[in-house]
Steps between C-alpha positions, in 0.01 A plus 500: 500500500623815373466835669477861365778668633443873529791792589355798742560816401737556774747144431471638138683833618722338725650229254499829210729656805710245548572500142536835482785485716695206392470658174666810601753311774625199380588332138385531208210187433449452873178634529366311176648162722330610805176581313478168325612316818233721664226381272563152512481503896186665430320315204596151760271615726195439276575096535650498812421764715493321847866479467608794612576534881293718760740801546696426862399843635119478436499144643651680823191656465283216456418629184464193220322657179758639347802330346836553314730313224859651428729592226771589725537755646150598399187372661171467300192551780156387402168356653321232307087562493329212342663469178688789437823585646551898616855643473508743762856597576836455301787609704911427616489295763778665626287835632336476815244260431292521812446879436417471097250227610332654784474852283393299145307196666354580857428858416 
């Protein structure tokens, strides 16, 4: 069983800013790798979309409905509602993640 996988607005902008920045940071192609490595993590969530983990700092939290697959050191957050799979939150793992999640997530 397939499911529709569908970007929000806001993992849309972040994954354009990460791009944005490798572009103008690092070599020349890198971004085009990360994009296409980006979109594969992505398009594998419509067949298998209760891979991903539950991020460690929601589960802290007790909080279980939302969770994450990796192209390292990015992390792809999303929340799977019947069959469709919501991309909520592309970000570097490496930022504080318990802050971006609270502010993005929790509200």
């Amino acid at each position: 069983m397939r499911h529709e996988v569908i970007l929000a607005p806001d993992a849309l902008a972040d994954l354009e800013g990460i791009l944005d920045y490798i572009d103008n940071h690092d070599v020349e192609g890198k971004a085009d790798y990360v994009l296409d490595s980006m979109d594969a993590v992505i398009e594998s969530l419509s067949a298998f979309p209760e891979r991903g983990s539950i991020p460690k700092e929601l589960l802290e939290l007790g909080i279980r409905e939302f969770r994450q697959a990796f192209f390292k050191p990015y992390r792809v957050i999303y929340r799977i509602a019947d069959k469709s799979v919501y991309v909520l939150l592309i970000v570097d793992g490496r930022r504080d993640m318990q802050a971006v999640l609270a502010r993005r997530l929790l509200g």
